[in-house]
N, C-alpha and C positions, 0 to 999 in steps of 0.2 A: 325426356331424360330417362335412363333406365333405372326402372326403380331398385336392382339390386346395386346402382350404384352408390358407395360408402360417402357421405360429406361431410367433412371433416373443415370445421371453422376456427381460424386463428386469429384471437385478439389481439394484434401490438408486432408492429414488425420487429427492425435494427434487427439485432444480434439475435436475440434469443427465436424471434417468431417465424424468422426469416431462414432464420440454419431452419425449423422445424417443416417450414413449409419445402424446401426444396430439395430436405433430403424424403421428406414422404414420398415429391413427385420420384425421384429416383429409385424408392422403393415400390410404387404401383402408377401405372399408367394409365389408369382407369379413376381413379380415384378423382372426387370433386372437392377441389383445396379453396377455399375463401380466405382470404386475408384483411379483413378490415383494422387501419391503422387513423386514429384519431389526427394525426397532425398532418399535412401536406405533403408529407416526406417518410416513405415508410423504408428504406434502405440507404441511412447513410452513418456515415464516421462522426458520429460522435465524441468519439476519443480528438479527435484533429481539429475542435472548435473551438478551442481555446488559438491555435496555431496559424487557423484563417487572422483572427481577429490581429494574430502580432504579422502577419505579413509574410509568415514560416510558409504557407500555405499561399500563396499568392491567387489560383484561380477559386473564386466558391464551388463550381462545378464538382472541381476534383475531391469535394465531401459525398458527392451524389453518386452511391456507389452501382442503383438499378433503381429503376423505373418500373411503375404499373406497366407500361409498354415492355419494357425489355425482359420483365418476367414471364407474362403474357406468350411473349414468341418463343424462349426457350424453356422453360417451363411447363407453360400452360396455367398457370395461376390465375386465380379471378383476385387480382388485388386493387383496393379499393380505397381509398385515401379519404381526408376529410370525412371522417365515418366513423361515430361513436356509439358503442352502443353503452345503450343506458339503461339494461337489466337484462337476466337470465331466467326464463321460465324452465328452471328443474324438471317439473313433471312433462312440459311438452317436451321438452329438451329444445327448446327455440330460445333466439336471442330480439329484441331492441332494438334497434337503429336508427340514431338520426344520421339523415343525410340531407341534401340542401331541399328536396321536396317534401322532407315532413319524416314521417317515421315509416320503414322498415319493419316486417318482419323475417325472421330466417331460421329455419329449422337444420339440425346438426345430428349426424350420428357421432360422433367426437370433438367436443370442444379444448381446446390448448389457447390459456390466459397465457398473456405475454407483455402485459401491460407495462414492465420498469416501473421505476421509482419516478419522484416528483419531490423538487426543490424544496430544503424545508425555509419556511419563510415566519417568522415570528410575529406575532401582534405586536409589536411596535408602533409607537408615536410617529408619523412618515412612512411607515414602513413600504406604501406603496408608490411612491419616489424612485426602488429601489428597484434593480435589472436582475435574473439571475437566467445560468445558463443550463439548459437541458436537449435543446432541440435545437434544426435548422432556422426556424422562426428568431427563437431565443437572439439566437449569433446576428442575425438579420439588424433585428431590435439594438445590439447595443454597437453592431457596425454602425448604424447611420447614427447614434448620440453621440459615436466618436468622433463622425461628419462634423459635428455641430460645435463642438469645442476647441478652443482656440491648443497650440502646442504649449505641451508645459501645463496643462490645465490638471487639476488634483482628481488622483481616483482613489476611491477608497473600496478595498474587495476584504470584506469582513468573512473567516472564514480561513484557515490553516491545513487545508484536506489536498488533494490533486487540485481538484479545480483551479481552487481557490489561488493556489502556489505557482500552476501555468497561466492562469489569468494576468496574476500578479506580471508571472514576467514578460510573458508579449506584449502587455499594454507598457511595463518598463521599456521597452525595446522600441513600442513606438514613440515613445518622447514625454513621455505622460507621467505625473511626479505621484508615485503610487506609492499608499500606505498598503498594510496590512493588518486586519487586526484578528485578535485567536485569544477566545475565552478563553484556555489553556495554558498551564505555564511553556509549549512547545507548540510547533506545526506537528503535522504528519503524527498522527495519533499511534501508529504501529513502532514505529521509532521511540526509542528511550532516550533520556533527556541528554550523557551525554555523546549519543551518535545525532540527535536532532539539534544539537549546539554549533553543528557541520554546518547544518544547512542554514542555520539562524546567520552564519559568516557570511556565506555566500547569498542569502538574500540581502543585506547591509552593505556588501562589495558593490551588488548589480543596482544599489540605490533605490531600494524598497526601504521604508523607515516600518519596523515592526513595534505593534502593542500589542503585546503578551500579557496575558492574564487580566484581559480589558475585556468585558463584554458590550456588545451597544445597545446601547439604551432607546436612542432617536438619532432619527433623521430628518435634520434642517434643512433651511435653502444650502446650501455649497457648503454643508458639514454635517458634520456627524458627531454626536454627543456619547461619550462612553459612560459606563454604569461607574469609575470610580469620577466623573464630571470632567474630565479632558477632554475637549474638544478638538478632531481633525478636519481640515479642510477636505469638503470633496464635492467637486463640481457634477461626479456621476458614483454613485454607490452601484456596488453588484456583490448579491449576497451567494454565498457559497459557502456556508454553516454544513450542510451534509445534506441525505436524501432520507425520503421514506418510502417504503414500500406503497406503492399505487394499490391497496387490495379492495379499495371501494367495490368496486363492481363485485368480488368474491364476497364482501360483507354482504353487501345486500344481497346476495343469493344463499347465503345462510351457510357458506363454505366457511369449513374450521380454520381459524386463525390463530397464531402463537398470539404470546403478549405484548412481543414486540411489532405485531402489526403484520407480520409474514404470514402470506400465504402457506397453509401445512400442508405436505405429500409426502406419499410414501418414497422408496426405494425409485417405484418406478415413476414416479414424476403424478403420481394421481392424487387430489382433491380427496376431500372428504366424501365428494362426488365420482363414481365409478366412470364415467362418463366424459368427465370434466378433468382435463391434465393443468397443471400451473409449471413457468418456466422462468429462469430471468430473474432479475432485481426483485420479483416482488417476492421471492419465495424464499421460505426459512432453508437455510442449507443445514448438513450436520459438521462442528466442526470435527478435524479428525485426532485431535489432539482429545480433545473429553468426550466426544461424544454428544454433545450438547448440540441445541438450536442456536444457531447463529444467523444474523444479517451480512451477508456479502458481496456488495456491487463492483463484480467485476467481469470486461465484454468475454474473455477464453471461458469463463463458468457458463454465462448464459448462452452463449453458440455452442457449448457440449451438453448443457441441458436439453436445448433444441434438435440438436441430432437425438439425443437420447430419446426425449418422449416420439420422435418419429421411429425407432427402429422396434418400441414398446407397441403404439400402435400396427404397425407390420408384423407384429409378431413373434420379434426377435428374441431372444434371451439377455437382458440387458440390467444391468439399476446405477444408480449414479454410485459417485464415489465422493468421500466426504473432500471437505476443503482446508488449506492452509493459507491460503487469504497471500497470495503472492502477489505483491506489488513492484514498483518500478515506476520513478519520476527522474525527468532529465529537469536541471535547472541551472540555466548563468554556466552551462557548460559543466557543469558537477550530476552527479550521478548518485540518485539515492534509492534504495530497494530492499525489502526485508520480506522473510516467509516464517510462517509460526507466529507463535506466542512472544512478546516479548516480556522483559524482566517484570516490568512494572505489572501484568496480569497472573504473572507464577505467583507471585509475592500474595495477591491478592486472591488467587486459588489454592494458596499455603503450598506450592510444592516444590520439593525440595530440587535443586538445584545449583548446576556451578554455571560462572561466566568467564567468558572468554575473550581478552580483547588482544589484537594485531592490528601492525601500521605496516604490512607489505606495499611493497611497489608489483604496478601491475603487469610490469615484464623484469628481465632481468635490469639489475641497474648498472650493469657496464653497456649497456645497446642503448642508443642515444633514443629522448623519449621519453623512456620512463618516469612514472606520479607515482605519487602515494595514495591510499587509501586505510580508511581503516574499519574494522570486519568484528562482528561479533556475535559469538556461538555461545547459545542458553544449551545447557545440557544436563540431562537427571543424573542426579547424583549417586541413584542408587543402581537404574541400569543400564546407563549411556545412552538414552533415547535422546535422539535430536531435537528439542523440542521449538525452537528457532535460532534465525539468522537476521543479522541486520549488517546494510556495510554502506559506505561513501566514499567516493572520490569521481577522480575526474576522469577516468578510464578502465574498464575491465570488472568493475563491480556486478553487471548485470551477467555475466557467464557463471561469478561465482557463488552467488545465492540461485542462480537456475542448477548449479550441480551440487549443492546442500539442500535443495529442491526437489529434485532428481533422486537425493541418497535418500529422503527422509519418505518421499512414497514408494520407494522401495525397500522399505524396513532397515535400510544399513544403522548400524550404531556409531556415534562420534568417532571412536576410534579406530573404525572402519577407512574414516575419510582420507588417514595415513597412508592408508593402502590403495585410494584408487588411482588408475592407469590414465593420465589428463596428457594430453596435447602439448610440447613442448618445443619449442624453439625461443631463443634470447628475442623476440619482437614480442611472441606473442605470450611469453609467461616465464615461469622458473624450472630449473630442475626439483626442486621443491616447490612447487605452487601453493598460493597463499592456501587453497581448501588443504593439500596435506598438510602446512604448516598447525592447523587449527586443530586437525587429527592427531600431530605428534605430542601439542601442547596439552589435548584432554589424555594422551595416554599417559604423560609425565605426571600430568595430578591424579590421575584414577589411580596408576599406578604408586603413590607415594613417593615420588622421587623432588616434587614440589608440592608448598601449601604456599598459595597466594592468596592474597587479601587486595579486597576490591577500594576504588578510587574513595566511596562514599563511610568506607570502615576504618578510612587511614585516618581521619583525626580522632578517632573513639581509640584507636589503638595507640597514639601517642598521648592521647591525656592519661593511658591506663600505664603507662613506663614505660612502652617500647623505644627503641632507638631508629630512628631513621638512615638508613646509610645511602648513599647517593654514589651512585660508580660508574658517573660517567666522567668524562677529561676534565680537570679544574676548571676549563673555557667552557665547558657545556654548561657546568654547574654555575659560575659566575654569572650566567648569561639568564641564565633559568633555574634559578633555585626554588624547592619547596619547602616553603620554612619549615623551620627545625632541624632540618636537615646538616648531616654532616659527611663532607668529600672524602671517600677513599676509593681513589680509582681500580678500576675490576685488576689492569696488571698492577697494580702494587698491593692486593689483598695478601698475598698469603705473608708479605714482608711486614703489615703492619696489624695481621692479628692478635698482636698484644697489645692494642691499645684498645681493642673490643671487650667488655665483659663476659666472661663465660656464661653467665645468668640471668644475664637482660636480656627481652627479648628483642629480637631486630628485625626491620623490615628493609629489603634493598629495594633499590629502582633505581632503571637506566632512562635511556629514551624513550622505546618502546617496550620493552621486555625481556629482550633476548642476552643483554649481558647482564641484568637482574640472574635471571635463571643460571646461569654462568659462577655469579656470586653465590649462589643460593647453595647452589651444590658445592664447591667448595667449604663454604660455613657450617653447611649441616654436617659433612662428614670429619670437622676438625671439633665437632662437638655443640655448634650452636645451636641454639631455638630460631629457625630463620623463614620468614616468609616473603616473595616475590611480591611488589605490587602489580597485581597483572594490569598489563597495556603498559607500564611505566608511565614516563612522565606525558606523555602526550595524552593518553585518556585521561590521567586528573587536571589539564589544564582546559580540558575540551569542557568536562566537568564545571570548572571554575568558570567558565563564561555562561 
């Protein structure tokens, strides 16, 4: 070997080890790349294992996205599977390895951890009864326990996360009478309770029985005991509680760790170790909203870590860029996705903020087709900073938290969003599309032309004297009334404003909000105290479940 050749060893394929390995070969062709990956399988889709197991996926293959071989010939990579190493000597800069004849050693002029996360798994009574999914093996494991059980046979997937919620539904899909259970009063932790009361519908539709705010305690033969003592049937448990950072191997190398167990690096992806890069799940990211250390397992973070720490190695000019934690889950044909902070962490970072709820349709509604959804924008109140987006339905949601995604890393402010230039035709959206819709409504309240009051301050504002007014058609109200409430429909306000108090305060709602706001301005300018319920009736009933 030539000795002034550079060697550069990478721990942990998939997403993160694997961008790093291949774009280094792209950056030098000389360069000697090691890939050693603990499990059997150092390059596949993880994200699609939930989707083999429901049949979405029908060949296993098609998870296998490159082979030791197929890297080998277009690359040139020494990639190495079944190969774990099991310590870091710093001073020599060599690595550990077990491999099937015993131990390895390997010396490094740059090492890049890429280890990922690992299932958290509780000390629980049973608890090793239980399946959980991370790996090709994993999926392997709870294929063939699916082999073995009769149809109709009870699953229980404890755990309200991605996984947990895809598991849920392909194993629903193949015939399998699935609970769910979620310490939590909700799933989907980025979600607020009422945009995650969406998805609680649509898993009860698709025939998942959910226990909320259950945690579990044990696991028996063919059940499972929860922590308030209700027992559900379940002939195979698979836990999917959340992950943790894989940073063992960085502990015991005496590399700086957050508190939450993440690997710490700088800008450029480097260790406490000058030497030593971390990528991937196991690493603390900065979020970009505070600034702060955060945990973020997601595959587009760790494949742009990995290009990143390779263009740092080459030499590049490079440093990462903080995160907004953009997610996106398909479920039972609904569609749920949120970027930023949501209400429930503002509240608990004290900052100030307004919210924002819409029920657009996700094209126009005369083209046949069109659903609804409903969309909601956290925004500061003092400088219109976007600070998040959450939305659901059953089409077009994920374009429009990718362009409130889109506005927010490139500095736009809420009111900005009125203004952008979107893609238009009656199939595929509005002449107003639901993101300007979001844009006009934060500039009506920044600008004072609405004060709205949210779903969770309406009954504090009617035990305090306000009046509830309802204005929508006496059939809507009939059908769906909020108590207390009293009907005056939007076109007969101005005919029966004298039966309103000039001095009580009032709150209107319609449907969604749009002839609230309608009423609103009318009333304030004949003199009243008036505030829209924003979302109308449909975010306080979504609430109410």
């Amino acid at each position: 070997m030539n000795q002034a050749q550079k060697t550069v060893v990478i721990v942990g394929g998939v997403a993160g080890g694997m961008s790093a390995a291949t774009r280094l070969r792209r950056h030098d062709e000389s360069m000697r790349i090691i890939v050693l990956e603990k499990s059997g399988y150092v390059s596949f889709a993880n994200c699609g294992l939930p989707y083999y197991l429901g049949g979405v996926i029908e060949e296993r293959d098609s998870l296998l996205l490159q082979t030791p071989e197929s890297l080998a010939q277009r690359f040139e990579l020494d990639v190495r599977v079944n190969s774990e190493v099991l310590s870091i000597d710093r001073a020599a800069q060599a690595i550990d390895v077990k491999i099937a004849a015993g131990t390895e050693t390997l010396n490094y002029d740059e090492l890049i951890l890429s280890p990922g996360a690992t299932p958290f798994v509780p000390p629980l009574p049973g608890v090793e009864q239980a399946l959980t999914l991370r790996t090709v093996e994993d999926v392997d494991a709870i294929m063939a326990r699916t082999h073995e059980l009769p149809s109709g046979a009870s699953v229980a997937v404890v755990g309200g996360g991605f996984v947990g919620l895809e598991v849920a539904e392909n194993l629903s899909h193949r015939g399998f009478h699935v609970s769910l259970v979620e310490a939590a009063p909700h799933v989907m932790a980025p979600l607020d309770t009422e945009i995650a009361a969406l998805v609680h519908r649509a898993l009860r539709d698709g025939g998942v029985d959910l226990y909320l705010g259950e945690a579990l305690a044990e696991i028996r033969q063919s059940k499972i005991k929860l922590a308030s003592g209700s027992e559900v049937p379940a002939d195979m448990v698979i836990l999917a509680i959340g992950v943790r950072p894989d940073s063992r191997l960085a502990a015991g190398a005496g590399l700086a760790l957050s508190e939450r167990g993440g690997i710490l690096v700088d800008e450029h992806m480097r260790t406490s170790d000058p030497h030593i890069y971390a990528v991937g799940d196991a690493v603390e990211k900065r979020d970009a909203l505070s600034g702060q250390g955060v945990l973020v397992a997601l595959a587009n973070t760790a494949n742009l870590q990995g290009r990143l720490v390779a263009d740092v190695i080459a030499g590049r000019p490079v440093a990462q860029r903080p995160v907004r934690g953009t997610s996106i889950l398909g479920l039972f044909g609904m569609t749920a996705a949120s970027v930023g902070w949501n209400e429930r962490r503002l509240k608990q970072e004290g900052r100030d903020y307004r919210a924002i709820h819409t029920h657009p349709s996700d094209h126009a509604g005369y083209y046949p087709g069109a659903s609804g959804m409903s969309l909601k924008l956290l925004v500061d109140s003092a400088t219109d900073e976007i600070l998040g987006a959450q939305g659901v339905g059953e089409s077009g949601v994920d374009k429009r938290i990718d362009v409130i995604a889109t506005a927010m890393a490139g500095g736009l402010r809420a009111s900005d969003l009125a203004e952008l230039e979107l893609a238009y035709s009656p199939q595929f959206g509005s002449a107003k599309d639901p993101v300007n819709m979001l844009g006009y409504i934060n500039r009506n309240i920044r600008d004072g032309l609405v004060q709205t009051v949210q779903f969770h301050e309406l009954q504090d504002e009617l035990d305090a004297g306000a009046l509830l007014v309802d204005v929508r058609t006496p059939g809507e109200f009939t059908h769906s009334p909020i108590p207390g409430a009293v009907n005056i429909e939007l076109d007969a306000l101005r005919e029966r404003l004298g039966e309103l108090e000039i001095d009580r305060p009032i709150i209107v709602h319609c449907q969604v909000g749009l002839r609230g706001y309608l009423a609103a301005r009318i009333l304030n300018q004949h003199g009243y105290q008036v505030r829209n319920l924003d979302g109308g009736w449909k975010t306080w009933n979504s609430a109410q479940q």
